[in-house]
DRENPA-3360 file (N, C-alpha, C; in nm, 2 decimals, always signed):
BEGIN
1 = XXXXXXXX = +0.71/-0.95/-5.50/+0.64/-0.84/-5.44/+0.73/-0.77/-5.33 ~ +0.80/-0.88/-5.25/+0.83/-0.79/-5.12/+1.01/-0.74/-5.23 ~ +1.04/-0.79/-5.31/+1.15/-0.74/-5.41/+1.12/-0.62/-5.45 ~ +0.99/-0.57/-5.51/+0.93/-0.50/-5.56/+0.93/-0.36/-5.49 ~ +0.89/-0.39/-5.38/+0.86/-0.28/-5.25/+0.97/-0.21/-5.17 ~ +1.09/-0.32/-5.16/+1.24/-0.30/-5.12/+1.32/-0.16/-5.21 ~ +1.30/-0.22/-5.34/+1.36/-0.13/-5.47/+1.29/+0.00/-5.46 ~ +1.11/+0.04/-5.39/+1.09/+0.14/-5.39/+1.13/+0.18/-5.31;
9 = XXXXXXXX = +1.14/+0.15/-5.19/+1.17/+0.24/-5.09/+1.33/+0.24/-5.07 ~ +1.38/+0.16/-5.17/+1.55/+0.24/-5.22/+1.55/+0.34/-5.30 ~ +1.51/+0.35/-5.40/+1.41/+0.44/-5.49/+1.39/+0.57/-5.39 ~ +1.29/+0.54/-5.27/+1.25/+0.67/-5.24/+1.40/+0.73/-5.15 ~ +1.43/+0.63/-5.09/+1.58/+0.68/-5.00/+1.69/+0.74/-5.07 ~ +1.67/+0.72/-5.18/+1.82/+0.82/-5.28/+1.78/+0.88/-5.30 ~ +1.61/+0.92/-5.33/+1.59/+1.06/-5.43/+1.58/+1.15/-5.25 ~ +1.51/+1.11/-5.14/+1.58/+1.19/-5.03/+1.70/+1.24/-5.00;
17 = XXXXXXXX = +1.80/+1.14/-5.06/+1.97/+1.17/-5.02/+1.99/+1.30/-5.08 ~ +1.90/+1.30/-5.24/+1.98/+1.36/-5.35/+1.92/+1.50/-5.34 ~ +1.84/+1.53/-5.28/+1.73/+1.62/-5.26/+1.82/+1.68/-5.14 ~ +1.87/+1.62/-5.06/+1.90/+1.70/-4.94/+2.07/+1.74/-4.94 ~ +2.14/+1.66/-5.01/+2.26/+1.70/-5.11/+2.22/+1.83/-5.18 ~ +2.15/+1.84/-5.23/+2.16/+1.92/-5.33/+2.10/+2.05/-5.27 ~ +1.99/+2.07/-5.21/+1.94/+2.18/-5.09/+2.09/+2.22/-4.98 ~ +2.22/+2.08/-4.92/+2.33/+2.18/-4.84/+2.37/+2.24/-4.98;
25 = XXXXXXXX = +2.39/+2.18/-5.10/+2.50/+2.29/-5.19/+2.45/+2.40/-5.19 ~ +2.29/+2.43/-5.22/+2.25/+2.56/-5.27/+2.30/+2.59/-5.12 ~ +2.29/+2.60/-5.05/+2.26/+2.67/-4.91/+2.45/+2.73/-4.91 ~ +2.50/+2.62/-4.90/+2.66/+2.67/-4.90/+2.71/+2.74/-4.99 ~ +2.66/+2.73/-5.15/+2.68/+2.84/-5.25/+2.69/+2.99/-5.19 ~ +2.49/+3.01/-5.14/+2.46/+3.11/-5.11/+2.52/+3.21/-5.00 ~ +2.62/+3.10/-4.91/+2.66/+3.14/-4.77/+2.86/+3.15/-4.83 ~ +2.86/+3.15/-4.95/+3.00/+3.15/-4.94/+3.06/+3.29/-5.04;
33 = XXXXXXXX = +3.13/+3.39/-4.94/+3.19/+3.51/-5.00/+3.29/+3.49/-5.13 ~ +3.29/+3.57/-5.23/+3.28/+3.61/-5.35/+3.45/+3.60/-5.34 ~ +3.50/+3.66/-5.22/+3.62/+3.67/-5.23/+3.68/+3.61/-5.09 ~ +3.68/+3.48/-5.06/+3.70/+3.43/-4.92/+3.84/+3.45/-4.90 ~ +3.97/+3.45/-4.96/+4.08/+3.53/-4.88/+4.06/+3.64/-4.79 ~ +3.99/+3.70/-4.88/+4.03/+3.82/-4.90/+3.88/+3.85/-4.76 ~ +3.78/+3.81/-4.72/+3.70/+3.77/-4.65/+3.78/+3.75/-4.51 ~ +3.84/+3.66/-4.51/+3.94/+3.58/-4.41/+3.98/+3.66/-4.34;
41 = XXXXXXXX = +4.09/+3.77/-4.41/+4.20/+3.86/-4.39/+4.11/+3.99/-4.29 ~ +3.97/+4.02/-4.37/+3.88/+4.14/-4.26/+3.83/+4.10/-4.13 ~ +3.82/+3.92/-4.15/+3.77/+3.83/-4.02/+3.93/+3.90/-3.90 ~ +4.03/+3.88/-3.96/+4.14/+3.85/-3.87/+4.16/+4.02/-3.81 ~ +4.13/+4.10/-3.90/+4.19/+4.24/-3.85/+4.10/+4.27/-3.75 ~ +3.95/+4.19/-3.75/+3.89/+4.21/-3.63/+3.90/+4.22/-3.50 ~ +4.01/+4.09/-3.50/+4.08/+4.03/-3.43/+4.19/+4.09/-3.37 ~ +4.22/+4.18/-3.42/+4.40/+4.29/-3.37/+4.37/+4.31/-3.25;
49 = XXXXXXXX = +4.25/+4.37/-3.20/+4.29/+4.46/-3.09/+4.11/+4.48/-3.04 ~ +4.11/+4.47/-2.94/+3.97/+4.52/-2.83/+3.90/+4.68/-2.86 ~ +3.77/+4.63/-2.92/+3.69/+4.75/-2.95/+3.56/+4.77/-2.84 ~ +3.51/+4.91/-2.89/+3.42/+4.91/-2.85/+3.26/+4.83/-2.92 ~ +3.27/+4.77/-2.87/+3.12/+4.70/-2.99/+2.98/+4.73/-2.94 ~ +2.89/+4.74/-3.00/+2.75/+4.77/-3.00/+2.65/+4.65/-3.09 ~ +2.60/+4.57/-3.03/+2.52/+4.43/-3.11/+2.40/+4.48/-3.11 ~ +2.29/+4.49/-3.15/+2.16/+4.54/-3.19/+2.08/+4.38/-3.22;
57 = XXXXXXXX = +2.03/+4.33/-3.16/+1.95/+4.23/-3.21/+1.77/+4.24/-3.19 ~ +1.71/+4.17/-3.26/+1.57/+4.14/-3.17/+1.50/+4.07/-3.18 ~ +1.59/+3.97/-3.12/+1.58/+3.83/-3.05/+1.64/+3.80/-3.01 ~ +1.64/+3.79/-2.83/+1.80/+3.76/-2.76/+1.82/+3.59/-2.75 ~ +1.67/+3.56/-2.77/+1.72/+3.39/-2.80/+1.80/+3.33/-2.92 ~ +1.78/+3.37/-3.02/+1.86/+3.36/-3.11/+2.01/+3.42/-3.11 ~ +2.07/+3.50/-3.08/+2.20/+3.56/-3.08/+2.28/+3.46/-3.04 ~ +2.25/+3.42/-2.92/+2.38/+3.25/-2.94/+2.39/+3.20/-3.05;
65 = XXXXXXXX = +2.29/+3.11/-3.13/+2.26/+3.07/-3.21/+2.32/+3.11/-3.39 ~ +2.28/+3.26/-3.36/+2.39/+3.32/-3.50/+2.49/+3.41/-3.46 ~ +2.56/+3.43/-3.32/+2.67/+3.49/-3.30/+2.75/+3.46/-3.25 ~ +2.73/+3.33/-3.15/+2.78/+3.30/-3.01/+2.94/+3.30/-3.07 ~ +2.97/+3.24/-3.19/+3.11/+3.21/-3.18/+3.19/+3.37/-3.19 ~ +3.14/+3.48/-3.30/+3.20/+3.59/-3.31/+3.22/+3.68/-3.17 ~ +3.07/+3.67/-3.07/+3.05/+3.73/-2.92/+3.24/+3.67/-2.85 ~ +3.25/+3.52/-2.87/+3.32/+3.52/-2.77/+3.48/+3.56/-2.84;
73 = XXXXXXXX = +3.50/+3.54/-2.96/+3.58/+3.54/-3.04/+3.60/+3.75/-3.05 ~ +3.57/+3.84/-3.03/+3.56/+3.95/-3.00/+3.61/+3.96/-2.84 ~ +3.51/+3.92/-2.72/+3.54/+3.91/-2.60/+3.68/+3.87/-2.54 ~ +3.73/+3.76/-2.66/+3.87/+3.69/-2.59/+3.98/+3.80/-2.68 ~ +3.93/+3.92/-2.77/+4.04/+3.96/-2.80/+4.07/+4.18/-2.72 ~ +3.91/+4.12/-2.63/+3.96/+4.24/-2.54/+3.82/+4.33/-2.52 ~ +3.79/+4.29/-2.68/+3.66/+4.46/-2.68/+3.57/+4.42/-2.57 ~ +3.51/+4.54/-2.52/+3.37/+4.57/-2.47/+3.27/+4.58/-2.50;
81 = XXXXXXXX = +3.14/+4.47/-2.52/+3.05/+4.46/-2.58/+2.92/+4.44/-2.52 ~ +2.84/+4.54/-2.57/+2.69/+4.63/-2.52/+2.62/+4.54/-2.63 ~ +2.52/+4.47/-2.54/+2.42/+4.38/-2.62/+2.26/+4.49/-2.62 ~ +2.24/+4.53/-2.74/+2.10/+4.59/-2.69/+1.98/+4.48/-2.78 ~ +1.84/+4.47/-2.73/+1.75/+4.39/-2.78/+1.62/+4.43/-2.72 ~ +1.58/+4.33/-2.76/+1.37/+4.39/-2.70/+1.37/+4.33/-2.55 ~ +1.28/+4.46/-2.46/+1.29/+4.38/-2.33/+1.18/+4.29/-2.29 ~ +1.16/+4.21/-2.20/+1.30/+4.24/-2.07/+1.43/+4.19/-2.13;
89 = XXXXXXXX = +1.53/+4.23/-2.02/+1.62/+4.18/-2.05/+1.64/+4.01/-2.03 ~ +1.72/+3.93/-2.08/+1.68/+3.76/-2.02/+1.79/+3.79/-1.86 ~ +1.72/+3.69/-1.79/+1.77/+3.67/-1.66/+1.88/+3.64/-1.64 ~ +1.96/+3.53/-1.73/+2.12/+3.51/-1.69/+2.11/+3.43/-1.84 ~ +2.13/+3.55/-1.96/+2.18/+3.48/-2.10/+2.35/+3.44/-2.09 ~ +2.32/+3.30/-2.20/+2.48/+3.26/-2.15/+2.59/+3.33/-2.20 ~ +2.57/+3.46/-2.26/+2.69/+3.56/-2.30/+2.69/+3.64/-2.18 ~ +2.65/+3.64/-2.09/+2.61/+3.75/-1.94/+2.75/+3.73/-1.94;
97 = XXXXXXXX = +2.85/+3.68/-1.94/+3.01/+3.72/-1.89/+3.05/+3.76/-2.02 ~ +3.02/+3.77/-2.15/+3.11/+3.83/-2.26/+3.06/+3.99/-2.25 ~ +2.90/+4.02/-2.24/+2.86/+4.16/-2.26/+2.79/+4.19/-2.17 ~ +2.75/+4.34/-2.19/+2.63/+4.42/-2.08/+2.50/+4.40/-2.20 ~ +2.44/+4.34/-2.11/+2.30/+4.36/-2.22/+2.20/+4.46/-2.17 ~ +2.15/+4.50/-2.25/+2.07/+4.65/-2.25/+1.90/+4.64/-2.34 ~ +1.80/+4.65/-2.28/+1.69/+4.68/-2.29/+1.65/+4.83/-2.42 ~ +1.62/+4.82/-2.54/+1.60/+4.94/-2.55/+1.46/+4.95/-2.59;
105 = XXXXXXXX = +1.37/+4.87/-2.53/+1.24/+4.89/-2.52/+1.21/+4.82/-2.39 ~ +1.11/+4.86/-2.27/+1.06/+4.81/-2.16/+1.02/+4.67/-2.18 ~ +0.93/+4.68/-2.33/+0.85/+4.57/-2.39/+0.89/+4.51/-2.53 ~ +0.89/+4.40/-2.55/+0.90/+4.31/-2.68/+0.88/+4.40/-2.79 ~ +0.93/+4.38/-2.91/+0.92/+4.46/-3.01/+0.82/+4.42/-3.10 ~ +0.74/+4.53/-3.15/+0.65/+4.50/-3.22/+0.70/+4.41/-3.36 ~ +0.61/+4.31/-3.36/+0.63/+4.20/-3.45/+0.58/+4.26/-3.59 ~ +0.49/+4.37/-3.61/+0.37/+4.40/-3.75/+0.42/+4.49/-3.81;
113 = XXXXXXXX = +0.54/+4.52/-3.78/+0.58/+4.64/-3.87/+0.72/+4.61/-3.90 ~ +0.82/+4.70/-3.98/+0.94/+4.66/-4.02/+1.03/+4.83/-4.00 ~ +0.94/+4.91/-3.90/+0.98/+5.03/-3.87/+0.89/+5.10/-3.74 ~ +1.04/+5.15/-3.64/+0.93/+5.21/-3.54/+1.02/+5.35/-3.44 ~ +0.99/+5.41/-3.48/+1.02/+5.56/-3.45/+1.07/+5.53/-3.30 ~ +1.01/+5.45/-3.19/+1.07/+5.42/-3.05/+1.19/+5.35/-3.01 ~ +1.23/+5.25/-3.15/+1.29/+5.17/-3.17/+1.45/+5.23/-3.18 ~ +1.44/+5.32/-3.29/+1.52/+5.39/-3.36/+1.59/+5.53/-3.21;
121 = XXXXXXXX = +1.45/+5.57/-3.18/+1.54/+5.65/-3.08/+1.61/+5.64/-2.99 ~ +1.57/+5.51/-2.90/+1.62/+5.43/-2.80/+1.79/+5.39/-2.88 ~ +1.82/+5.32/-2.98/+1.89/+5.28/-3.05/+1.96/+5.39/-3.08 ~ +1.93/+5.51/-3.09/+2.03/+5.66/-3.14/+2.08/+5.70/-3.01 ~ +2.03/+5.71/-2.87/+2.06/+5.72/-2.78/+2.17/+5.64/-2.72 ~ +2.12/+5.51/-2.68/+2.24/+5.42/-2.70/+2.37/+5.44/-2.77 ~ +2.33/+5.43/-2.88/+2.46/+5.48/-2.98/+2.53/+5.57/-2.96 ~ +2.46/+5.70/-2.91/+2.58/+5.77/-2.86/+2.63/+5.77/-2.70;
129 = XXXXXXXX = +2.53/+5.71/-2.65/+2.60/+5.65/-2.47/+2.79/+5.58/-2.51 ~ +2.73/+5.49/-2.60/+2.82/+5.39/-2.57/+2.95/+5.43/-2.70 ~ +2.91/+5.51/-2.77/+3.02/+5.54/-2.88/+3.11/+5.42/-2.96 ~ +3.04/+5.36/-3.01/+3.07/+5.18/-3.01/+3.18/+5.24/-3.18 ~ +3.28/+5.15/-3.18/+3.42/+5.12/-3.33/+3.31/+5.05/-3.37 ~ +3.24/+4.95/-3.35/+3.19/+4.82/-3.45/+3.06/+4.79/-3.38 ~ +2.98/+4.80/-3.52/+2.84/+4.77/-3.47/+2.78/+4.64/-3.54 ~ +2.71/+4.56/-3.51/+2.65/+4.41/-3.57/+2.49/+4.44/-3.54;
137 = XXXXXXXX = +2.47/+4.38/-3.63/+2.31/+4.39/-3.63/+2.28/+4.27/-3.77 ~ +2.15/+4.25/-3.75/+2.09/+4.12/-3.82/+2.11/+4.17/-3.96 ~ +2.07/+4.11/-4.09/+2.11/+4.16/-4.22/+2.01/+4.16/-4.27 ~ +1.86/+4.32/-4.25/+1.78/+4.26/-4.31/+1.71/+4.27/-4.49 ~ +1.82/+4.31/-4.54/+1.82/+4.31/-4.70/+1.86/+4.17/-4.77 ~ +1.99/+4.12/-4.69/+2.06/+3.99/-4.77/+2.03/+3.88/-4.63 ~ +1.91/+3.85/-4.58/+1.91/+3.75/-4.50/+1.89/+3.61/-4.53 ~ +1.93/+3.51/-4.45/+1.90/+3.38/-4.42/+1.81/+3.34/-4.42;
145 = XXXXXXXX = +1.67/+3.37/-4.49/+1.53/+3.38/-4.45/+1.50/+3.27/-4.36 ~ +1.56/+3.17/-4.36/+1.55/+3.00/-4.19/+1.52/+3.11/-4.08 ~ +1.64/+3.20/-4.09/+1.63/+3.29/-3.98/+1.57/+3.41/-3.92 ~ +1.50/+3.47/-4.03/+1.44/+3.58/-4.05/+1.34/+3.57/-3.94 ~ +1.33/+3.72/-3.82/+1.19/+3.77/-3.81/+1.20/+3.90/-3.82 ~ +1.05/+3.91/-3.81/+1.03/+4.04/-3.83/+1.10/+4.14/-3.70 ~ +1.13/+4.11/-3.58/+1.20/+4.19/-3.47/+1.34/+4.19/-3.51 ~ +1.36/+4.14/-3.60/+1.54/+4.11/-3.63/+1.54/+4.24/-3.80;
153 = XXXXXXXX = +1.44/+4.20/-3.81/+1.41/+4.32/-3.94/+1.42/+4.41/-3.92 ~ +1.31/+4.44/-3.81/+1.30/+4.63/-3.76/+1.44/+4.64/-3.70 ~ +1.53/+4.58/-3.63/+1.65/+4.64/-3.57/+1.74/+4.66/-3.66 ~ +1.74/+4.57/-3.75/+1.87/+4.62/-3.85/+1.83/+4.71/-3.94 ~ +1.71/+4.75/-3.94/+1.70/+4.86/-4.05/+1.66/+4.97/-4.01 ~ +1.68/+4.94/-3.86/+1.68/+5.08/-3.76/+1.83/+5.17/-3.79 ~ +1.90/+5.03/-3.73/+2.06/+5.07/-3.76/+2.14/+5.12/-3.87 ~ +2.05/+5.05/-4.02/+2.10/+5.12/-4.13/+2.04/+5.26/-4.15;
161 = XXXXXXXX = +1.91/+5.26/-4.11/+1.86/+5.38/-4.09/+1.95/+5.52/-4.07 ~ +1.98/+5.46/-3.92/+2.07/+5.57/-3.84/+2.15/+5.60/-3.94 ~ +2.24/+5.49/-3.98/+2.41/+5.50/-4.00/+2.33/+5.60/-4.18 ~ +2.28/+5.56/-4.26/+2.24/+5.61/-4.39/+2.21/+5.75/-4.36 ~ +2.17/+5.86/-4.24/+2.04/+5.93/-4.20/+2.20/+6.01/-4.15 ~ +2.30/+5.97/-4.12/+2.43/+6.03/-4.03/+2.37/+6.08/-3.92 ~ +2.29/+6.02/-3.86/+2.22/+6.03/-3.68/+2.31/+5.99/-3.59 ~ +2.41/+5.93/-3.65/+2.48/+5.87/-3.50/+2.68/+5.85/-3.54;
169 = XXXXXXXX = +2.72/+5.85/-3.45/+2.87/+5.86/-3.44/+2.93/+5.77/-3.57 ~ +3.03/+5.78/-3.60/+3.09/+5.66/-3.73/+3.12/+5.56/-3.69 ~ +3.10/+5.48/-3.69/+3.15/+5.33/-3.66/+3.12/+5.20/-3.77 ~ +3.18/+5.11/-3.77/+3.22/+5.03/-3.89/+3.06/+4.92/-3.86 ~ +3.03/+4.90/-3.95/+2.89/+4.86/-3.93/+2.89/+4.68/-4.04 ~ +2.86/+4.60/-3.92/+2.83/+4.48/-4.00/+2.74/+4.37/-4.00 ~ +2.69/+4.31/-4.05/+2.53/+4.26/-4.04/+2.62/+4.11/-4.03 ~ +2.51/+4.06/-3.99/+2.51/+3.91/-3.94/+2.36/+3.80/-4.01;
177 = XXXXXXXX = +2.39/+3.68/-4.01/+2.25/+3.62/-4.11/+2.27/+3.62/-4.25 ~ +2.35/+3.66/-4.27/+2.35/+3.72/-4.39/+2.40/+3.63/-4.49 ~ +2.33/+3.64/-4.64/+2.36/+3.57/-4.73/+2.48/+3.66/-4.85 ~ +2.51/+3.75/-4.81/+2.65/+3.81/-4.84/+2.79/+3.82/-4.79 ~ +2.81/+3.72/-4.73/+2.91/+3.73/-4.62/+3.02/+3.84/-4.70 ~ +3.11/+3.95/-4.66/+3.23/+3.93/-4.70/+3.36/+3.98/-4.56 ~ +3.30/+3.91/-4.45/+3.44/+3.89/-4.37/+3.37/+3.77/-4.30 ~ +3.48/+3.67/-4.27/+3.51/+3.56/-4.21/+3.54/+3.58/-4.07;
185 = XXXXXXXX = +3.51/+3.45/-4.01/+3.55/+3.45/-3.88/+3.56/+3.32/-3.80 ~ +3.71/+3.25/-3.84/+3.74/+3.12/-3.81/+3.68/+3.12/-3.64 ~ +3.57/+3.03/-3.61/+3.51/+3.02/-3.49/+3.53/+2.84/-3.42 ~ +3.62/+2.80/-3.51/+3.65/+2.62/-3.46/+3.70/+2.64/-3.32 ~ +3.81/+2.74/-3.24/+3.85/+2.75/-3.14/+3.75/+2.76/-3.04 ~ +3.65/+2.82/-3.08/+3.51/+2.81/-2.95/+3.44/+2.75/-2.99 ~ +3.40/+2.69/-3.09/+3.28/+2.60/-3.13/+3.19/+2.52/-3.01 ~ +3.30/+2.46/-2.93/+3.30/+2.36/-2.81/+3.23/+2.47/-2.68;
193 = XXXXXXXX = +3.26/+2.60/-2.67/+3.19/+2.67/-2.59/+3.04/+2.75/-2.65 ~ +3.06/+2.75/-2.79/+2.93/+2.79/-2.82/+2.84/+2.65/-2.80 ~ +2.85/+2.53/-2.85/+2.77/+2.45/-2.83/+2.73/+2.41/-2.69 ~ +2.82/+2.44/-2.62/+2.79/+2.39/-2.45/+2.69/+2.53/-2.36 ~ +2.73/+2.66/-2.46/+2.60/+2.76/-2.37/+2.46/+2.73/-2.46 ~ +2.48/+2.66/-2.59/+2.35/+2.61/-2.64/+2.25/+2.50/-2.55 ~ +2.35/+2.45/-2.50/+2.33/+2.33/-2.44/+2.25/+2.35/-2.29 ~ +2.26/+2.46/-2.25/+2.22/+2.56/-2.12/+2.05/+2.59/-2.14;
201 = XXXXXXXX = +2.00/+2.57/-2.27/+1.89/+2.69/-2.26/+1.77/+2.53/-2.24 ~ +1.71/+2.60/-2.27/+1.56/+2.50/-2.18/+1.51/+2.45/-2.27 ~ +1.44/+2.36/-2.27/+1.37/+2.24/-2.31/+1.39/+2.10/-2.31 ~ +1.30/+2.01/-2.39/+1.39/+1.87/-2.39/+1.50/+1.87/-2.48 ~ +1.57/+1.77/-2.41/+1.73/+1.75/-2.45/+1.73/+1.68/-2.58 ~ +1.59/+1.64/-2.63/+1.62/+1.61/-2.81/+1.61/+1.74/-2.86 ~ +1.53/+1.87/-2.81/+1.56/+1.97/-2.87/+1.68/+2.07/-2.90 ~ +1.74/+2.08/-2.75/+1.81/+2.15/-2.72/+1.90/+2.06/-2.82;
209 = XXXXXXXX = +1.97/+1.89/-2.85/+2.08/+1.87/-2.92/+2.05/+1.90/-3.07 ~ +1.90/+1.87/-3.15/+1.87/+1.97/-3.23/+1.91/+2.08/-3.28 ~ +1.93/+2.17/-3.20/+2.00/+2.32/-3.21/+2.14/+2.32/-3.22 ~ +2.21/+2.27/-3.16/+2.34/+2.20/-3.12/+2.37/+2.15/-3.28 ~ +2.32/+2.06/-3.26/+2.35/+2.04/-3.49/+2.32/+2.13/-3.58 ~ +2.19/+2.18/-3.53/+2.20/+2.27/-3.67/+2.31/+2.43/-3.65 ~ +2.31/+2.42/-3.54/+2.44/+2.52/-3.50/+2.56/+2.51/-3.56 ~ +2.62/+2.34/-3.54/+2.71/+2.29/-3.62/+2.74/+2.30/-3.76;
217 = XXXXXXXX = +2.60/+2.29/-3.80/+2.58/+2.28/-3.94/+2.58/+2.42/-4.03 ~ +2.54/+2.50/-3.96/+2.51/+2.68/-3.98/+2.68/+2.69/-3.97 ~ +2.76/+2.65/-3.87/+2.91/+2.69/-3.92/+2.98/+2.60/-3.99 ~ +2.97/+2.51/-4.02/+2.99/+2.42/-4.14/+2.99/+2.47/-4.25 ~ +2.84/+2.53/-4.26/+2.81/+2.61/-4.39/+2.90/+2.75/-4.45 ~ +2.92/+2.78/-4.35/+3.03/+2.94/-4.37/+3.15/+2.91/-4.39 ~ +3.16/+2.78/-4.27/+3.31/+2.78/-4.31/+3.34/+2.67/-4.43 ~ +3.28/+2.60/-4.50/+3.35/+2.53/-4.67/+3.38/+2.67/-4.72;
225 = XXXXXXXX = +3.29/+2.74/-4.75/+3.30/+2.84/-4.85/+3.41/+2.93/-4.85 ~ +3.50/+2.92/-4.74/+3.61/+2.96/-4.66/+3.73/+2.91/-4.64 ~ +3.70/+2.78/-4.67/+3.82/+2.64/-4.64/+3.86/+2.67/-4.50 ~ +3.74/+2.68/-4.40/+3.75/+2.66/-4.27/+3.63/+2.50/-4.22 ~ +3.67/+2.49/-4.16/+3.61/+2.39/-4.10/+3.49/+2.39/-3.99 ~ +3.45/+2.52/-3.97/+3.42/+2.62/-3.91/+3.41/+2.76/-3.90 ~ +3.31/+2.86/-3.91/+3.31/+2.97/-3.91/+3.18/+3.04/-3.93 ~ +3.18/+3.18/-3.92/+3.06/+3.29/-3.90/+3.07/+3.41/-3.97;
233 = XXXXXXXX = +3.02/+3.41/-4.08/+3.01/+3.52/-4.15/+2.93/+3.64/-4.14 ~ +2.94/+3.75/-4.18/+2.96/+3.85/-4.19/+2.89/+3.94/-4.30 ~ +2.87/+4.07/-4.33/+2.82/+4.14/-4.43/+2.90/+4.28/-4.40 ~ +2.99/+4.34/-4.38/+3.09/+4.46/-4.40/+2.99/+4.56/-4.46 ~ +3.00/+4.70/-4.43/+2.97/+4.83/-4.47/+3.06/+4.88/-4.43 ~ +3.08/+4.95/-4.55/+3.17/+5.10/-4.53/+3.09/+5.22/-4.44 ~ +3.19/+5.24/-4.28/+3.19/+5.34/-4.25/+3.09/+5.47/-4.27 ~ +2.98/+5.50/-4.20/+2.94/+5.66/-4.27/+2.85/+5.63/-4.39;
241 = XXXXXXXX = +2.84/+5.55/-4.44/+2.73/+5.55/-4.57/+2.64/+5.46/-4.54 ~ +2.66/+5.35/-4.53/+2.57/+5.20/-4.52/+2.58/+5.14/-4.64 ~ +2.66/+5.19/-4.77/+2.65/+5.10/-4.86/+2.74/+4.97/-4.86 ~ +2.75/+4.89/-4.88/+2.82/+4.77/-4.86/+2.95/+4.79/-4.95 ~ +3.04/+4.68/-4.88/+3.20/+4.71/-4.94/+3.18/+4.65/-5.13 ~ +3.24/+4.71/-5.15/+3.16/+4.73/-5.38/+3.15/+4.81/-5.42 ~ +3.09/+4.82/-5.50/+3.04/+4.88/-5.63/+2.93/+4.97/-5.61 ~ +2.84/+4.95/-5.53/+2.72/+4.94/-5.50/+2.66/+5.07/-5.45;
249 = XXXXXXXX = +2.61/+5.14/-5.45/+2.57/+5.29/-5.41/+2.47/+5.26/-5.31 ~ +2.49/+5.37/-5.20/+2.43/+5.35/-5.14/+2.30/+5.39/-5.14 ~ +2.13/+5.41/-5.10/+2.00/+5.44/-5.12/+1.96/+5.56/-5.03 ~ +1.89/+5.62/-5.11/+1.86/+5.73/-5.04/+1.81/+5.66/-4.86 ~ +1.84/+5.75/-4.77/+1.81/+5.69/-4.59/+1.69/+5.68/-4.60 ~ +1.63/+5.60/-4.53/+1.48/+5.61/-4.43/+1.46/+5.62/-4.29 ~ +1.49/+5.70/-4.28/+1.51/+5.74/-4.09/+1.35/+5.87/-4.12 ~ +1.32/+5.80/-3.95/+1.20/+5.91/-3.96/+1.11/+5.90/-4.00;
257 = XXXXXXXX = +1.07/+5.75/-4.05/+0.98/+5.73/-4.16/+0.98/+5.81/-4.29 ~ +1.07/+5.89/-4.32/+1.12/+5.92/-4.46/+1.16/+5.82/-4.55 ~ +1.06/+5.73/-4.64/+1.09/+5.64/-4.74/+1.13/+5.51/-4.69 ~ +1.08/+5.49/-4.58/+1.07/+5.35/-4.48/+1.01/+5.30/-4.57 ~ +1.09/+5.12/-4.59/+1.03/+5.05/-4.66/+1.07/+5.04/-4.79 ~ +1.17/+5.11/-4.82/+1.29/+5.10/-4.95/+1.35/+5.03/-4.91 ~ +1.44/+4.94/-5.03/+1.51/+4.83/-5.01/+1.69/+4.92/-5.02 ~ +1.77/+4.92/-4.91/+1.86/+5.00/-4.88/+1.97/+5.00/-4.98;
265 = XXX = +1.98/+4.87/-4.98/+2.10/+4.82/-5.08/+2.04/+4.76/-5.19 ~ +1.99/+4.83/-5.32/+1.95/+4.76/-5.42/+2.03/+4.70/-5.52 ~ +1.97/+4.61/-5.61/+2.10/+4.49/-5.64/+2.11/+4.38/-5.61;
% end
C-alpha cells in the first residue's frame, strides 16, 4: 500500500514537472523573435547615442517590472526620459533618478473601456511638449496576456492611435509586453539593479521575492530566444505609419473614436 501511494505521488510529481516544462517552452517559443540577430543588432543601435524618449504606460507599478532593465539601459546611454501614466503620480518610484514622470490624467484611468478621448489628448499634448525620437508604450494587439490590463490597453492604443491618425510629431515607436519581439535588449548588465528597485516596493518579503523571480524568469524568457542570458524585448514600428517592421500593412487609424476598436495590426 504505502509502495502503491509513493509511485502515485511520483506519478503525480512528473506529470507536474512535464506540464510546467512544457508551459516555459510554449511561453519562450511565443517570446522569441523570428529574426534574433537581426533583433539583437536594433537592440544595440538603441544604444548609440542619448534620445529623447517618451514611455506611455498605465500602470506605473508595473513598468519596473516590464521595463526596468531597458529604463536604465536607455538612461546609462544618455537619453532623457518622460514617463507619462495615470495619476497621481507615485511618490518616489524607483526610476525617479532615470526619468521625469508625468501625470496625464489628475485621476486613474478608466479601467471599462479600451478608448478615451481625455486620454489621447493629454498624450497629443505631451507629445508635442516633449518632442520625444522614441516612444514605448504597452503592446496592445500582440500582448503577454499574464500582463495585460485594461489601463495598459487604452494607452497603447492611444499611441497607435496618434502615431496611425499623423496627430503627433515622427518618432520611432515601440511596444513592450509583447509577444512579437523584433528588437532585443541584452539587460544582464542591470539585472542586479532592476531586481534590487523590485526589492524597494511594499509588501511582505515572500511577495516582493516572488516578483523578483518572476522578473528573472520574464528575462530568461526573452533572452533564450536571443542566446542571451538575459534580456527585454521589444515590438519596432516603422516611423509615421504604425504598421510593424514586415510585410504587414498598416489599418485604417482610430483616433477620435473613428473605428475604435479595430484591431490595428491584423494578422
Amino acid at each position: 500500500m504505502a509502495r502503491s501511494r509513493l509511485q502515485r505521488v511520483l506519478v503525480a510529481a512528473g506529470a507536474v514537472a512535464a506540464t510546467g516544462w512544457a508551459a516555459y517552452r510554449l511561453a519562450e517559443g511565443r517570446l522569441r523573435p523570428e529574426q534574433p540577430q537581426l533583433a539583437l543588432a536594433r537592440g544595440n543601435r538603441l544604444l548609440r547615442q542619448g534620445r529623447r524618449v517618451l514611455v506611455a504606460t498605465g500602470r506605473w507599478e508595473d513598468l519596473e517590472f516590464l521595463l526596468g532593465g531597458t529604463l536604465r539601459l536607455l538612461a546609462q546611454a544618455g537619453s532623457d526620459l518622460t514617463i507619462a501614466g495615470p495619476g497621481p503620480v507615485p511618490a518616489d518610484p524607483t526610476w525617479s533618478r532615470l526619468a521625469t514622470p508625468h501625470a496625464l490624467l489628475p485621476e486613474e484611468l478608466p479601467s471599462d473601456q479600451t478608448y478615451s478621448p481625455a486620454v489621447q489628448r493629454a498624450l497629443k499634448q505631451l507629445w508635442w511638449d516633449v518632442q520625444p525620437e522614441l516612444v514605448l508604450t504597452f503592446d496592445p494587439d500582440f500582448p503577454v496576456r499574464l500582463w495585460y490590463h485594461p489601463a495598459h490597453g487604452l494607452v497603447g492604443h492611444a499611441v497607435l492611435d496618434l502615431v496611425l491618425a499623423g496627430a503627433v510629431p515622427g518618432a520611432q515607436v515601440l511596444t513592450f509586453a509583447t509577444r512579437r519581439p523584433n528588437v532585443v535588449l541584452d539587460i544582464g548588465p542591470v539585472l542586479a539593479a532592476k531586481l534590487a528597485a523590485l526589492a524597494q516596493g511594499s509588501g511582505p518579503l515572500h511577495r516582493v521575492r516572488l516578483q523578483q523571480a518572476a522578473a528573472r524568469l520574464w528575462a530568461r524568457l526573452y533572452g533564450r530566444g536571443a542566446g542571451l542570458p538575459y534580456a527585454e524585448g521589444l515590438r519596432a514600428l516603422q516611423p509615421h505609419t504604425g504598421s510593424p517592421m514586415g510585410p504587414a500593412a498598416a489599418a485604417p487609424a482610430a483616433y477620435d473614436g473613428a473605428g475604435a476598436g479595430q484591431d490595428m495590426f491584423p494578422g
